[in-house]
C-alpha angles and dihedrals in degrees: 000000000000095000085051087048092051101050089042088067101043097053090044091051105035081087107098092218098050091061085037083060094049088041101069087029079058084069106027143353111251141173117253096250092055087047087044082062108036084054093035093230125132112268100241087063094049092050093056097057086052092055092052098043083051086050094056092042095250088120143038126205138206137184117243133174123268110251075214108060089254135139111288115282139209125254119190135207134176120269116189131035114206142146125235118189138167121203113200142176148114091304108008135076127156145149149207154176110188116179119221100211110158103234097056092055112095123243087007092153077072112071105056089060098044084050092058092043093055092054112101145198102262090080149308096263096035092049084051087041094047089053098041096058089043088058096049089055090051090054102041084060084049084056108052094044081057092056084049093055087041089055094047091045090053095041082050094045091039094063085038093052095050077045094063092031095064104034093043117062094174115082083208093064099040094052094056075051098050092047093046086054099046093043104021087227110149096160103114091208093052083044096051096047085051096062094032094246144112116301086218091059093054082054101053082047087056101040092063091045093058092086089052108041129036087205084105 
């Protein structure tokens, strides 16, 4: 389901107007005419980026009354926060889509408050200002710690992947090795489940593994 999740993203926001679109919700919610000319692209298409994010649950939608006297309109807002990252390299590929509901963050009660505190006296904007930048210097470490550990996962699965390469002549076989690598899964019914096939094929697969690998 996560790996059709994934993909699901990817295709639906791979369109330039479609981020375009969550860029400017991302600030503020806003009515398609006023997107369609923010982004200076006809209303109908707009509209029908809209429909499709609120499909896929991006987007939420409310009726609001026209400052014109008009029929009712539409005024849209963002609905999910998520992240969405590839890693890829020689001999590394991975992916991932990682929601950032609050309630799942540790310690969230927090951050409302440390937010407050860090507010100071020189005004309302400058105090906001002051903590947004510190936290994107915090991130940006975070972030280069993060290509350090990338690098050292890819050297490690590198030596373990010619390993596997030059003791396993069966695809069959290297690829069992390669997921249990990349996942760390040994269970052969979790195994099996993952390549759609009998979990007694995965252990005669094993079984014939065990003389040349200590993974089992």
């Amino acid at each position: 389901m996560e790996k059709k999740e994934f993909d699901e993203m990817i295709q639906l926001l791979q369109n330039q107007t479609r981020r375009r679109i969550l860029e400017l919700l991302s600030k503020e919610e806003n009515y398609p005419l006023a997107i369609s000319r923010y982004l200076d692209t006809s209303q109908q298409s707009i509209s029908k980026h809209l429909d499709r994010l609120e499909e896929k649950g991006l987007v939420r939608s409310k009726k609001c009354k026209s400052e014109k006297g008009g029929p009712p309109t539409k005024k849209y807002s963002l609905n999910r926060e998520f992240s969405l990252r590839i890693d890829l390299g020689p001999q590394l590929f991975d992916t991932e889509l990682e929601d950032l509901k609050d309630e799942e963050i540790e310690d969230y009660g927090e951050i409302e408050q440390n937010v407050k505190e860090g507010i100071v006296e020189e005004g309302y904007l400058e105090g906001h200002r002051k903590i947004i930048q510190n936290i994107g210097r915090k991130i940006r470490r975070l972030e280069k710690e993060r290509k350090y550990l990338l690098k050292l996962k890819e050297k490690a699965l590198a030596e373990a992947y010619n390993y596997i390469h030059d003791n396993f002549d069966r695809y069959e076989e290297r690829k069992i090795l390669y997921y249990v690598l990349d996942s760390g899964v040994t269970d052969p019914r979790k195994i099996a489940k993952y390549f759609n096939v009998r979990e007694d094929e995965v252990k005669d697969i094993l079984k014939n593994m065990k003389e040349k690998t200590k993974i089992w």
